[in-house]
VOGU-3710 file (C-alpha; in Angstrom, 3 decimals, decimal comma):
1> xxxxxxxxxx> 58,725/80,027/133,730  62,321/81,312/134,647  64,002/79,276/137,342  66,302/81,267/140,118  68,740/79,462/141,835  69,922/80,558/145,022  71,887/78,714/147,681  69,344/80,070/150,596  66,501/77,629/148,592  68,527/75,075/146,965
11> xxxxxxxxxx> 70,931/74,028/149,571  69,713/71,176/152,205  68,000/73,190/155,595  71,263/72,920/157,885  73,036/74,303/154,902  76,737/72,823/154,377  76,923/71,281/157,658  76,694/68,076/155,914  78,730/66,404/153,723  77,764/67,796/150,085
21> xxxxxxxxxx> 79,358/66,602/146,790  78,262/67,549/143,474  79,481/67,491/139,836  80,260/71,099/138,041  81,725/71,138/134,291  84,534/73,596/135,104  85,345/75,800/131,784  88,579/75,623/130,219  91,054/74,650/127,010  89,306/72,278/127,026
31> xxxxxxxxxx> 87,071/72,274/129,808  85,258/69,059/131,702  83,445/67,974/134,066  84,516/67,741/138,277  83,890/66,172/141,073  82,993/68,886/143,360  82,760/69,824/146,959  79,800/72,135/148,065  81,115/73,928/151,376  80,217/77,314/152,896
41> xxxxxxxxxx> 83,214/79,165/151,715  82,260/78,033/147,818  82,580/74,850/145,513  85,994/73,347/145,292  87,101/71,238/142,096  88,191/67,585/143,514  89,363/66,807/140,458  92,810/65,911/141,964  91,529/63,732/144,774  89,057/61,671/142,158
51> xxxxxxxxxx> 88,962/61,597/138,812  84,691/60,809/138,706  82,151/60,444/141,269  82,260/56,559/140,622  85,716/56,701/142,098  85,181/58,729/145,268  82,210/56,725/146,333  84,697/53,044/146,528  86,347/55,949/148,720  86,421/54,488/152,535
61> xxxxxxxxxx> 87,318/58,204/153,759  85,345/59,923/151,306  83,263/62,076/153,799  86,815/63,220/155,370  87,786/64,114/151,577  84,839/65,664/150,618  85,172/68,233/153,862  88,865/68,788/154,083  90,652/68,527/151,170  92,364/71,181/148,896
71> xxxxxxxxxx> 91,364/72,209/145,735  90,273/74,803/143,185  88,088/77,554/143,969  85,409/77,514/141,657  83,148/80,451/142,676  80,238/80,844/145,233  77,739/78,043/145,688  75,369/81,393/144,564  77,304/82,272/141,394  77,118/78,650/140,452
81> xxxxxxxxxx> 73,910/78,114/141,057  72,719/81,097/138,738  74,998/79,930/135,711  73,418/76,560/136,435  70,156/78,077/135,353  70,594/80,933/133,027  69,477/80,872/129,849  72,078/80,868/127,757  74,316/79,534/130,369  77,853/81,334/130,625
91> xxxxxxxxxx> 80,623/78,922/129,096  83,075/81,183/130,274  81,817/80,459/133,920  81,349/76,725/135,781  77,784/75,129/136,170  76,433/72,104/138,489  75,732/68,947/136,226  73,852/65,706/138,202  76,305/65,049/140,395  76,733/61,348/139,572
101> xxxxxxxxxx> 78,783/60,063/136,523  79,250/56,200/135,189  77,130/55,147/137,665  74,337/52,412/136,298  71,133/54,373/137,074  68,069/52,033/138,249  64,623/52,786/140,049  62,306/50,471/141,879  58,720/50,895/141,245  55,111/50,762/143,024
111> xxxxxxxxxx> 56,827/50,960/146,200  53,877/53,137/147,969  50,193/51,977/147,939  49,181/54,842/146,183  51,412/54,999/143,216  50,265/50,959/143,085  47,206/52,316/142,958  47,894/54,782/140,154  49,496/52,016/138,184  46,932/49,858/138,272
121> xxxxxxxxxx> 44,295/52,557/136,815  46,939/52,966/133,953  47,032/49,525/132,669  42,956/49,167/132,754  42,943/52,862/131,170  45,029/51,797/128,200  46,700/54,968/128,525  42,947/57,006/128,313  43,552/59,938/130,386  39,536/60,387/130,373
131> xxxxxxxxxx> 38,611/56,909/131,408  40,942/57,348/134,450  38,630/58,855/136,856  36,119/56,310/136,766  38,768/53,672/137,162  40,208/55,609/140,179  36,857/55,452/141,736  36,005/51,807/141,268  39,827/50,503/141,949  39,701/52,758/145,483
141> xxxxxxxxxx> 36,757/51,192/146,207  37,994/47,487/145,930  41,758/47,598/147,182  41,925/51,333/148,818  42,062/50,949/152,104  43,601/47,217/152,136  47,291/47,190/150,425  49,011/50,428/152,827  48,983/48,049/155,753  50,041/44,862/153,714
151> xxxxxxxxxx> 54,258/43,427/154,090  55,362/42,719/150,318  55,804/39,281/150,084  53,957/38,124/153,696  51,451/35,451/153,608  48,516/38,206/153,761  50,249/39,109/150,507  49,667/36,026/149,141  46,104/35,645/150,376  45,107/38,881/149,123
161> xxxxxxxxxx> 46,758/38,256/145,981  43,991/35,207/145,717  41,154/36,782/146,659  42,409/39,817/143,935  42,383/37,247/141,496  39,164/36,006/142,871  37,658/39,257/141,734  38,978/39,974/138,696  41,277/42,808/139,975  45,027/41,350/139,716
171> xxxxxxxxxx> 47,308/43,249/138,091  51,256/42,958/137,092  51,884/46,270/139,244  50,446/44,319/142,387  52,300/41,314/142,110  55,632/43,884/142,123  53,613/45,710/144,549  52,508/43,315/147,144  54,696/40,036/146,044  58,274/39,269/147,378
181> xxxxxxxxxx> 60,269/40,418/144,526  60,313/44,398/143,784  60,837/46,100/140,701  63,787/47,014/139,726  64,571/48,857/136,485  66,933/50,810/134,293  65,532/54,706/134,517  68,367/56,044/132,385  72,131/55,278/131,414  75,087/56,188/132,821
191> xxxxxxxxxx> 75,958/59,974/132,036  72,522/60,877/130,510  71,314/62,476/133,809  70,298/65,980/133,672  71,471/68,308/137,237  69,826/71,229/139,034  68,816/74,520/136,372  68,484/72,188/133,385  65,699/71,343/131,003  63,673/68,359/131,950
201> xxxxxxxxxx> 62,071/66,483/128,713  58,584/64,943/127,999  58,034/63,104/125,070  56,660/65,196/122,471  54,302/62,378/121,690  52,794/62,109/125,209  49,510/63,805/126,169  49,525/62,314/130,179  53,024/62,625/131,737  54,080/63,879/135,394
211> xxxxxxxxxx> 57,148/64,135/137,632  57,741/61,755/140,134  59,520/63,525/143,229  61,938/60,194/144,575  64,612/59,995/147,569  67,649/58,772/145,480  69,774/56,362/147,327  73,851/55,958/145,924  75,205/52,777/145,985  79,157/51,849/145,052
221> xxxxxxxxxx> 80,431/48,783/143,722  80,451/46,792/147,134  76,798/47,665/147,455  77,214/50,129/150,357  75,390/53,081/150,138  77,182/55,729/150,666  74,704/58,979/150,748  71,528/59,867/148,896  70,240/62,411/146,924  66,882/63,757/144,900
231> xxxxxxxxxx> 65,613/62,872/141,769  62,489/63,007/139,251  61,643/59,620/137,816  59,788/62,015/134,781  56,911/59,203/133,631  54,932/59,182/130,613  51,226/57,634/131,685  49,791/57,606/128,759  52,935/55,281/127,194  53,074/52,694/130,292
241> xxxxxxxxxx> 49,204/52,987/130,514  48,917/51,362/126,749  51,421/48,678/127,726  53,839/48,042/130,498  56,316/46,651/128,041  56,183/50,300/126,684  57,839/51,356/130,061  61,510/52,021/128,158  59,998/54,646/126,120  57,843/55,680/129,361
251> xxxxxxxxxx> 61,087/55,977/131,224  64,059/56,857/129,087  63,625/59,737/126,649  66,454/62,637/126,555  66,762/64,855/129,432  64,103/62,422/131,376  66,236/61,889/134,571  67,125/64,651/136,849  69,430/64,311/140,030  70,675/66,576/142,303
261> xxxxxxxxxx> 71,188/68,820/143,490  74,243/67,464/145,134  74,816/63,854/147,052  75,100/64,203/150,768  77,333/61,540/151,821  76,336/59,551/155,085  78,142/60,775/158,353  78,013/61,456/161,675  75,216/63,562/160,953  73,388/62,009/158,202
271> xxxxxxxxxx> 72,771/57,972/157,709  70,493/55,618/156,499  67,597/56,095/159,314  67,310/60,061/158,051  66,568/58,462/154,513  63,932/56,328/156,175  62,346/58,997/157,787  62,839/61,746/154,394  59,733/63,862/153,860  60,045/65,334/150,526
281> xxxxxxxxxx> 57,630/68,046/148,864  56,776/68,526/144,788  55,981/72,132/143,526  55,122/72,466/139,848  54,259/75,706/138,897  53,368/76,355/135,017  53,023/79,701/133,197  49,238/79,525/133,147  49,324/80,045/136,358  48,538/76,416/137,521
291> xxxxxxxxxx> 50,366/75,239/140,805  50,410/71,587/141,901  51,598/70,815/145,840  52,644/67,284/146,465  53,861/65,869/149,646  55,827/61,986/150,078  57,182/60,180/153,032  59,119/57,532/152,720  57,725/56,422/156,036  55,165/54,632/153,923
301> xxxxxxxxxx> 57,382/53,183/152,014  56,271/49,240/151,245  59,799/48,215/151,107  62,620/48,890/153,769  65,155/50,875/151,519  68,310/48,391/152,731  66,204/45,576/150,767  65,386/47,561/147,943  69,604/48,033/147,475  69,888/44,466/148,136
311> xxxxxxxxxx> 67,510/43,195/145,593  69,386/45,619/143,108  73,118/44,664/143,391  74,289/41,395/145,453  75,790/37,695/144,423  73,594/37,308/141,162  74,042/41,297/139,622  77,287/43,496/140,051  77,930/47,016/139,369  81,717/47,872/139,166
321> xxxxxxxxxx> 80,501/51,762/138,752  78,382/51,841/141,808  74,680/52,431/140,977  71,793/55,412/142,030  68,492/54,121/143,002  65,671/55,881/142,840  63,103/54,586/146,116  59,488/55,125/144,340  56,999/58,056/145,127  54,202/58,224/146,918
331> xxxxxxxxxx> 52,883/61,020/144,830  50,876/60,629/141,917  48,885/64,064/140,675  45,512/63,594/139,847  44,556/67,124/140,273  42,703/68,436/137,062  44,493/70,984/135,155  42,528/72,172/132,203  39,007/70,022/131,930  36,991/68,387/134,907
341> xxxxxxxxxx> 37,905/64,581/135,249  41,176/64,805/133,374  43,419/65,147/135,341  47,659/66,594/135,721  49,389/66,432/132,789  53,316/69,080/132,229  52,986/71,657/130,105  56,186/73,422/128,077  57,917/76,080/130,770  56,220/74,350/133,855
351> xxxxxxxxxx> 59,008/75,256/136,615  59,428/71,617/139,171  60,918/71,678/142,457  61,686/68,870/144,396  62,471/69,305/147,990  63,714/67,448/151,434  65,063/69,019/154,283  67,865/67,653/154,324  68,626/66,893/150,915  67,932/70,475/149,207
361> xxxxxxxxxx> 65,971/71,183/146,409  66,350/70,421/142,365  64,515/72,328/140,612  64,421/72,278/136,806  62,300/73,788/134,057  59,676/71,115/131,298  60,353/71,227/128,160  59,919/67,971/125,070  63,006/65,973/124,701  63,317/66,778/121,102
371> xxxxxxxxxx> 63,740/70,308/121,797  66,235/70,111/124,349  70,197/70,177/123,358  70,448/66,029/122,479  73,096/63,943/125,342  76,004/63,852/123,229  78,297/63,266/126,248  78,639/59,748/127,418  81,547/57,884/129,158  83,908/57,599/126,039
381> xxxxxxxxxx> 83,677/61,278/125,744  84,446/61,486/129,670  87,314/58,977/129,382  88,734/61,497/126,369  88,017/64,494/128,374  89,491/63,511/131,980  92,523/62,507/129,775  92,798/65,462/127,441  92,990/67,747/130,816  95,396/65,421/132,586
391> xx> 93,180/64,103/135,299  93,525/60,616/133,813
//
């Protein structure tokens, strides 16, 4: 399915009244990737006020930066947008990228009840997309209704973790679920994230796989954050179903990790208590003509998103490049695509947009990772580039 870009859909619902920054490689002898601002009079190369993203989030004025100062006109936040997503894209003319850079990028997990939920049915499926259902049934039946209402880490944690294990029903996802420490994990390396208009891959060898629509939180080396953003945590089922030490390959495959589609830096008009309250929506649509409609709150979230940073990055784990957390999803499709009982799984083309209102919407097209151009450009190459054009 073709994906159209257009500022009217993509950009957050007040449009650029917030603080927007983004990342746009910006053609040229040679040409590079920018820091970018995303205003309402076009996108502006920052290049000159910050070499990478890294560097303008350690940035105590940053939101004054990001809104005032001078720099290149690119082109339209439309003519970007559509160069972003055309296939071929236009080297001649600049496209968004994720708008992070060297950046560690991590993700908690089973932070919702109903992703726990999910999780759990993969590890007693084995990875069995048919033997799901029945699993679904029984597990809802047992720990349903109880684990939306339970504090991770609280003493009714504890005593329902007993009585769990009472039962027979205990599981490694519910001890990150409902137990005091969360999980934290490595999505994807620095500079492999994919932006708004690109390819998103699915292992070729994976027959249950979905997006996970997250609230992205960005963190910088002090461990402030500094602004959020969108991603998709793209998860293969079937490969963390058959073993949760298989969640690596479920995780980190080329093109696996979208961002975007820009960061919107906190303000006067934008702080941590709007990520608290983000409502964000999934739309896959796939050339069959199958639509999926998924809807997440992180008012449900298990875990107050200030924690989740600070079990990340603190006295015992430092990231000098800042870091981008993904917060969880509530969301995990179960709607049958092909056969009864079966269940979601991405098909080649599917079109996936992830929205919040006021965050935007990335959008991105499925394809498998081995058939998408391989990430070839990591942070030596960046280093050699920044310096080749004089930035460094």
């Amino acid at each position: 399915m073709r994906v159209t870009l257009e500022a009217r859909t993509c950009l957050p619902e007040d449009g650029c009244k917030g603080t927007l920054v983004g990342r746009a490689w910006v053609p040229g002898r040679p040409g590079g990737p920018s820091v970018v601002a995303v205003r309402e009079d076009g996108v502006f190369d920052l290049a000159a006020v910050a070499a990478t993203a890294t560097e303008l989030f350690e940035m105590a004025d940053a939101a004054v930066l990001v809104r005032s100062a001078a720099g290149p006109r690119l082109g339209s936040i439309d003519e970007v947008l559509a160069n972003s997503a055309a296939d071929p894209v236009d080297p001649a003319r600049p496209r968004f990228l994720a708008p992070i850079d060297l950046q560690s990028i991590k993700a908690a997990g089973v932070t919702f009840a109903i992703s726990l939920i999910e999780r759990v049915i993969e590890e007693q499926a084995k990875g069995d997309t048919a033997a799901a259902e029945s699993i679904r049934k029984t597990i809802a039946a047992e720990i349903g209704t109880t684990l939306g209402s339970v504090k991770p880490g609280s003493s009714q944690a504890m005593n329902l973790k007993q009585a769990l294990i009472k039962r027979g029903l205990w599981s490694q996802y519910l001890e990150v679920g409902i137990g005091p420490d969360a999980e934290v994990f490595t999505k994807a390396q620095p500079m492999s994230a994919v932006g708004i208009g690109a390819e998103i891959g699915i292992h070729p060898g994976s027959t249950w796989n979905n997006p996970e629509p997250e609230v992205v939180v960005v963190v910088n080396s002090k461990g402030e954050t500094v602004g959020a953003t969108l991603g998709n945590d793209v998860n293969l089922r079937d490969f963390e179903g058959r073993s949760a030490l298989l969640l690596g390959k479920a995780k980190d495959n080329n093109a696996s990790c979208a961002i975007g589609p820009f960061v919107r830096l906190f303000d006067d008009g934008f702080g941590i208590d709007d990520v608290r309250k983000a409502a964000v929506t999934l739309k896959v649509e796939g050339d069959d003509g199958f639509v999926l409609d998924g809807y997440s709150t992180m008012t449900e979230i298990s875990r107050d998103v200030l924690d989740l940073v600070a079990q990340t990055i603190g006295p015992n784990h430092q990231y000098p490049d800042g870091l981008v957390l993904f917060l969880g999803t509530l969301f995990a499709p179960v709607k049958d695509r092909d056969q009864p009982k079966m269940g979601f799984s991405h098909k080649i083309g599917d079109r996936v947009t992830i929205a919040s209102p006021k965050l935007g919407a990335l959008v991105n097209r499925v394809n498998t990772s081995d058939r998408i151009a391989p990430w070839t450009f990591g942070a030596a190459a960046l280093m050699r580039n920044l310096r080749e054009r004089g930035i460094l």
